[in-house]
N, C-alpha and C positions, 0 to 999 in steps of 0.2 A: 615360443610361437614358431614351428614350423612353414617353410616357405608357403605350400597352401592355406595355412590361418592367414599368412601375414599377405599375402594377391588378397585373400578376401578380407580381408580389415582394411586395406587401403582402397578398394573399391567402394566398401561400405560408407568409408569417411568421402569419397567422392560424391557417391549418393545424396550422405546425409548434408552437405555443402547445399547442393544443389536445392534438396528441400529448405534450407535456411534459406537459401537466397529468393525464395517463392513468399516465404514467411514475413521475410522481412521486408520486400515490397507491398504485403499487401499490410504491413504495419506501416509503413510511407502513406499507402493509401488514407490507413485511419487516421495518421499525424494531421493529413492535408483537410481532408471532412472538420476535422475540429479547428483547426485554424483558417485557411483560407478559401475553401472550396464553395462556390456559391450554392445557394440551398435549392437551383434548379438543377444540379447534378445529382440529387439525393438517389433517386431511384437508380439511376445508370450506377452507382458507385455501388449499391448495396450488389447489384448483378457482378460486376468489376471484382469484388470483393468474396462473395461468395464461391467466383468462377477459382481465385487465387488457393481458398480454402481447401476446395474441392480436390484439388490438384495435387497440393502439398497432402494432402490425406491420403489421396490413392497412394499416390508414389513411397510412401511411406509404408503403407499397410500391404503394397503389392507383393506376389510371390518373391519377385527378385531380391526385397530389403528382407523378408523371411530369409534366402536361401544363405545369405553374404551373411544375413546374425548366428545363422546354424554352423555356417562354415568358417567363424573368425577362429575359432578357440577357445579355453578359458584361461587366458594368463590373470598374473595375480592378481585377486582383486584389488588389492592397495596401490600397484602402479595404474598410469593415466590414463594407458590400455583399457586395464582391468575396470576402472570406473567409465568411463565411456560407455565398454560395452555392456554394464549393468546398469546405466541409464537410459539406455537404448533399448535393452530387451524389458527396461519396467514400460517406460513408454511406450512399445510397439504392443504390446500385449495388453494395456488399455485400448491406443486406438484401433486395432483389429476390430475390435468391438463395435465398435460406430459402423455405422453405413455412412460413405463418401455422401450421398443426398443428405442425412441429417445433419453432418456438418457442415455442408454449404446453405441448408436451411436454417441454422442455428444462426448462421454467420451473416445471412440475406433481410431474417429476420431482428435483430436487431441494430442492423445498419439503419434500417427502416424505423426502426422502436428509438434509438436516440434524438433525432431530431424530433418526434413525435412527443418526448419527455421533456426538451428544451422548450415546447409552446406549452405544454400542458401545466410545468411549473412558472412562465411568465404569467398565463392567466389563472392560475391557481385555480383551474380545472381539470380535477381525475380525470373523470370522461371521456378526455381525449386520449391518456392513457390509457386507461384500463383496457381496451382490446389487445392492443399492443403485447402488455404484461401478462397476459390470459394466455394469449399461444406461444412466449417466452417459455411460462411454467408451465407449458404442457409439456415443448422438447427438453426442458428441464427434467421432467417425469421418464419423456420417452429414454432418454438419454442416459438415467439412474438404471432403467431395466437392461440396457445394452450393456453396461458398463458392469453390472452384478455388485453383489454387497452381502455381505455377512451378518451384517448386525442392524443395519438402516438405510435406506436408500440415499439419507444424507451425506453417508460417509462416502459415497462413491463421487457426490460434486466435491465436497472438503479436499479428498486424497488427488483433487487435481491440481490444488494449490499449495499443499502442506500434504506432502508422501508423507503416510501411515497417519497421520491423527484421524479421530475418529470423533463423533458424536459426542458421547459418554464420557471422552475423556474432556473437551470443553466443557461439558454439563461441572465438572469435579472442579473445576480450573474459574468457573465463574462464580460458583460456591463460596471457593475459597476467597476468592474479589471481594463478590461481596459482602461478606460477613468484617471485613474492614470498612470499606468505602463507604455503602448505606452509614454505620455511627457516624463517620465522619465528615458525610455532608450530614447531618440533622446536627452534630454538635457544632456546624457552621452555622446554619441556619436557624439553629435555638440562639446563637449571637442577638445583643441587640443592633441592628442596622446601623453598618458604618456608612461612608460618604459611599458614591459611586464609583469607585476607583475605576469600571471599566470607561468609563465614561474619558476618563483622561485621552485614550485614544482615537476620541473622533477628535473631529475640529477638519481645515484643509491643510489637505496633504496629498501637491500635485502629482502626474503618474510617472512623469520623466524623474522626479526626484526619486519617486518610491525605487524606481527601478535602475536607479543607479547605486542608489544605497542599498541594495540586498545585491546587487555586480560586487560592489567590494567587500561586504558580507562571505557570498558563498566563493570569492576570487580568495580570499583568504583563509577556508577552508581547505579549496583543493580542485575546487571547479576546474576542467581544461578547456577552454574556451575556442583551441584551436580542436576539440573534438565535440564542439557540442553550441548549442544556442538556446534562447531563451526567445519563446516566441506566449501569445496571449491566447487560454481559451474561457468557457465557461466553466468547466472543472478545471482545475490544475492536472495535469500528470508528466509522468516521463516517462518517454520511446525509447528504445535505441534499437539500431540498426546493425550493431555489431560495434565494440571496444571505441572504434572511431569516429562514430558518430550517437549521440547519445545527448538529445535534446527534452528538454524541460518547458513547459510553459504556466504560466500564472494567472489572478485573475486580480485586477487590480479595481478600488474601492477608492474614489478621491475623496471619502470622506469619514474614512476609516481606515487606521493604520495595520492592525492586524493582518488581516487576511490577505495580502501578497505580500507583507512580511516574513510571516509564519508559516505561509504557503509557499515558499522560494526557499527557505528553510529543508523544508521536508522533504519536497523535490528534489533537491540537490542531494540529501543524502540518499536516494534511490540511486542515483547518478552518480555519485562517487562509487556507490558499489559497481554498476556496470563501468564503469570507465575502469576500475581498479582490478578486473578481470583478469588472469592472464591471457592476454593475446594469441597464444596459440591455440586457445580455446575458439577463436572466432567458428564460426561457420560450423559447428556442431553442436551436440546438446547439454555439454559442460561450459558452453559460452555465456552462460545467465547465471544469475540468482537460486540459490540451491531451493527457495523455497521462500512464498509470499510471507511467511513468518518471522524470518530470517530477513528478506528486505525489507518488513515494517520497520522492524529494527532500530535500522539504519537510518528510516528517516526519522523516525520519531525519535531517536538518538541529537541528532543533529537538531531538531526543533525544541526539542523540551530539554534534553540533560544540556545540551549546550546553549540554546540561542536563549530560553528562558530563566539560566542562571544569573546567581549575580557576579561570578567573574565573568562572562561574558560581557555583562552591561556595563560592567564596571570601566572597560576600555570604549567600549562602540557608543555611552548614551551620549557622552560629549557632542561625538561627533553626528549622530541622529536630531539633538539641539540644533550644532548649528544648519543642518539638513532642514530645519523646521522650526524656525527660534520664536516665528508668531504661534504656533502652536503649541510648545513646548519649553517655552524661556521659563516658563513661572511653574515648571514640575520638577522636582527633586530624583534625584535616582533611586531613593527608597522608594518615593512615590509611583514611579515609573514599574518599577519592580514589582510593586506590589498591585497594579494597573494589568500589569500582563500577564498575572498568575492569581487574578479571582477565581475562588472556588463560586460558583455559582451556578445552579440550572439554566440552563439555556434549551430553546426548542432547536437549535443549530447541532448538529453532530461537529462541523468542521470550527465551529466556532468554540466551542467544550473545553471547560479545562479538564486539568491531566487526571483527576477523580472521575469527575460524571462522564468524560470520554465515554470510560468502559461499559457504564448504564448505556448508554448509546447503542453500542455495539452490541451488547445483550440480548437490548430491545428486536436490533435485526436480526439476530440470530435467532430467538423464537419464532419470530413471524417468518424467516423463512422455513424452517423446520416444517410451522403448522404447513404453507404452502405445499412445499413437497409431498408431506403425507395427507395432501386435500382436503384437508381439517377445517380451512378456510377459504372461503368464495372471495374470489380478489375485489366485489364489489363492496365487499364488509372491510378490506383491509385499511381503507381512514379513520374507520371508529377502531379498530383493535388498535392502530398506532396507535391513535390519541388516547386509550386507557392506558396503554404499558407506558406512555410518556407519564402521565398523570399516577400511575401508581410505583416508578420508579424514580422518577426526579419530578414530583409533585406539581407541574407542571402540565397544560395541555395548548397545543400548537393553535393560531390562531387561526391559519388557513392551511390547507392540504397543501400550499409550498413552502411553509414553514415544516411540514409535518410530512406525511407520505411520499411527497415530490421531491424531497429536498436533493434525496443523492443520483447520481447516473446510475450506479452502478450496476442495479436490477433491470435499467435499460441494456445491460453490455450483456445481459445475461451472465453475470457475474455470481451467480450463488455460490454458494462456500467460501467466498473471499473476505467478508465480513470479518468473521471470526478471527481471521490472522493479523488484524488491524490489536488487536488486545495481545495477543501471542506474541507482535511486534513489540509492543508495551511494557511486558513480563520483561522478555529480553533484552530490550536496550539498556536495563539497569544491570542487567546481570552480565551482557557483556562491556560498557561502562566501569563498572564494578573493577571489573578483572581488568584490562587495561589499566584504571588510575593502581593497582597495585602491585603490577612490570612496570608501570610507571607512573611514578607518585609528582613527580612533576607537570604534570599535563594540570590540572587546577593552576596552578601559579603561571602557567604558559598562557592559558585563556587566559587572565585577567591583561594579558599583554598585547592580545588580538592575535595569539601565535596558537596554530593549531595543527602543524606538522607533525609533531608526535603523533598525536591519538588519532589524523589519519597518515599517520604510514603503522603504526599500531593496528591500525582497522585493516588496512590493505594488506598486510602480511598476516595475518592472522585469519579474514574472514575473506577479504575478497576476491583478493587473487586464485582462491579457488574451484570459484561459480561455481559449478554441482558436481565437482570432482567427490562431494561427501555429502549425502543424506543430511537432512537436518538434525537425526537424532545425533550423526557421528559426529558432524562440524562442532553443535551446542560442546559435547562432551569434548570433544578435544580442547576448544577454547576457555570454557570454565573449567572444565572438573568435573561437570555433573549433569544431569538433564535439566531440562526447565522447572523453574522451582518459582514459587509466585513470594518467596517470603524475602529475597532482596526489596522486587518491585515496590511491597506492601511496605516494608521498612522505610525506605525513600518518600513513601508519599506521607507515610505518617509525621517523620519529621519536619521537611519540606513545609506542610502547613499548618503542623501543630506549631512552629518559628511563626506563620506565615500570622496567623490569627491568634497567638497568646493560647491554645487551649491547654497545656502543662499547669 
């Protein structure tokens, strides 16, 4: 790199600073809306919000970040140079595309749509959604035509989550899903009716306990507590703000032990990944997660391969007993075990085991599909739930907050993020996989409550990266190969063919 590439790369990296630092307050912003901000601030914050959007978009798509990308150079692309400035020019050359107004309307618009989704699924009334959702999936539309596409206007929301997948290639990937999973929920459910095993996990189960006990849960994964917090919303998720600050919140259930257990779980392994970033990645666009595929991963790594194992529990049920001995004194660790890992249809996405999960996920990923290509009027969209619920895990939701309302996500304007939730899934067994085989000790370590290996495994391997590598190059560097569904399908066969006797 010649002294003029290398004045215009270090301006460029000033630049692009500057827009993180726009990004990432008005990610503060959205932290604050879900946790503390009273609900008569809604409208001023969607304005707030939008204004931040706006801003970070010009500045980004203006001549000047054009002139600084034309003028860096091309060094190599494998050094940290070379990846930056080809995450920069894939990115610049999407958002060029956008008009600065649609992204601060995208961003005004469902600032406004979330809270409007939080009442609509208390009173298990669409209605109050459905306007909401309707001008969502119009800029959703509008936004597919800015942004151009080859093959479907889907792949143009997908490719903002997961660079280069496509359509078609999900369509191949779910296929092969199901042609496992369908047998193997019906040869669960052709079962005759065991006890209620899930049933074990209600009873009380205060919030101060819950939440000291998943503190030394995810403290002994790897959590940094001195870069991060745990605060309450109505969705779980994780922020961060840059390497050092990098916050999780939960949703806690006093009468149910799951769902901020298993929720604190998954969160945290999002946040291990951004905490385990390299740091001089802060404030540019190698400072994150190479890809929403890539960080499902991770959490559903940390949730299912790890926290739903039985070397896991084999160390922590002890101590979750005496955390809860009036609820729990008179259940066995098998039982326990076998409590937390029922195969069984549920109308809950978040509540799903590690099988019907992925019908889940399916489910939304048609019905956004049909939305985009306007196949479906969004006043129809409770009844098409509730069939693909009923014709995929035989089951139909009782109310439209069991059913259509259940997730945010469609609120966030989130399309194409769906899909990477299963993508996640694939691959946490197959980087799992690859880990316990550099290092075959990591099983015998969990059963100890010790899980430094397999995350300083994870952090040198995947995270310390951030998007220094495409997800297709990261997968192959790390396993060997691209994503391949036949580990995943392996694991779940075994896992409950054990689980239920069916051999």
């Amino acid at each position: 790199m010649n002294k003029e590439h290398e004045t215009a790369y270090e301006r460029l990296k000033d630049r692009l600073a500057s827009i993180s630092d726009l990004s990432s307050a008005n990610a503060l912003l959205f932290w604050d809306r879900q946790t503390y901000m009273p609900e008569g601030g809604v409208a001023g914050r969607a304005e707030q919000m939008a204004t931040l959007s706006r801003l970070a978009h010009e500045m980004f798509t203006d001549a000047e970040t054009g002139r600084l990308l034309g003028s860096s150079g091309d060094p190599d692309p494998s050094s940290e140079k070379g990846a930056l400035l080809r995450r920069v020019r894939r990115d610049h050359k999407r958002a060029i595309r956008l008009p600065a107004e649609l992204v601060a309307e995208i961003t005004r618009t469902t600032t406004l749509a979330e809270p409007a989704w939080v009442k609509a699924r208390e009173e298990s009334d669409w209605a109050l959604f459905a306007p909401h959702l309707e001008k969502i999936v119009r800029l959703q539309r509008e936004a597919t035509e800015h942004l151009g596409y080859d093959d479907h206007p889907y792949d143009a929301l997908l490719d903002g989550y997961e660079p280069g997948a496509r359509k078609a290639q999900l369509e191949t990937m779910f296929e092969e899903l199901k042609g496992d999973m369908v047998p193997l929920v019906r040869a669960v459910a052709g079962r005759a009716k065991e006890e209620d095993r899930a049933a074990l996990l209600h009873g009380t189960f205060t919030e101060a306990e819950q939440e000291e006990f998943g503190k030394v849960v995810i403290n002994a994964f790897g959590y940094d507590w001195e870069r991060g917090r745990q605060d309450r919303s109505v969705h779980p998720f994780c922020i961060n703000f840059g390497p050092g600050d990098v916050r999780i919140t939960t949703r806690f259930d006093k009468g149910w032990l799951a769902p901020a257990l298993f929720g604190t779980m998954h969160e945290t392994g999002h946040a291990l990944y951004e905490q385990g970033i390299n740091q001089g990645y802060a404030r540019t666009p190698l400072g994150g997660g190479t890809s929403m595929g890539v960080h499902e991963s991770q959490s559903r790594l940390w949730e299912n391969l790890v926290g739903r194992s039985r070397p896991f529990w084999s160390h922590y049920y002890p101590k979750l007993q005496d955390t809860f001995p009036e609820a729990l004194s008179g259940i066995d660790l098998e039982a326990f075990y076998r409590a937390i890992n029922v195969l069984e249809p549920s109308s809950i996405r978040v509540e799903a085991d590690e099988v019907t999960y992925n019908l889940h996920i399916l489910l939304r990923f048609e019905l956004e599909v049909a939305l985009i290509e306007d196949e479906l009027p969004i006043l129809d969209l409770p009844a098409a739930w509730n069939a693909k619920m009923k014709e995929y895990l035989g089951i139909t939701p009782e109310s439209d907050a069991e059913g259509v309302l259940q997730d945010v996500h469609w609120s966030n304007g989130l399309f194409g993020y769906f899909p990477t939730y299963t993508i996640g899934n694939v691959l946490s067994v197959q980087f799992f996989d690859e880990a316990i085989k550099q290092r075959p000790e990591i099983p015998a370590e969990m059963k100890e409550g010790k899980f430094s290996t397999l995350h300083t495994w994870l952090r040198e391997n995947i995270y310390r990266h951030g998007s220094r590598y495409d997800p297709d190059e990261l997968i192959e560097r790390v396993t060997g190969r691209s994503l391949v569904t036949a580990p995943y399908l392996r694991y779940l066969k075994n896992k409950f063919d054990e689980l239920y006797d069916l051999d």
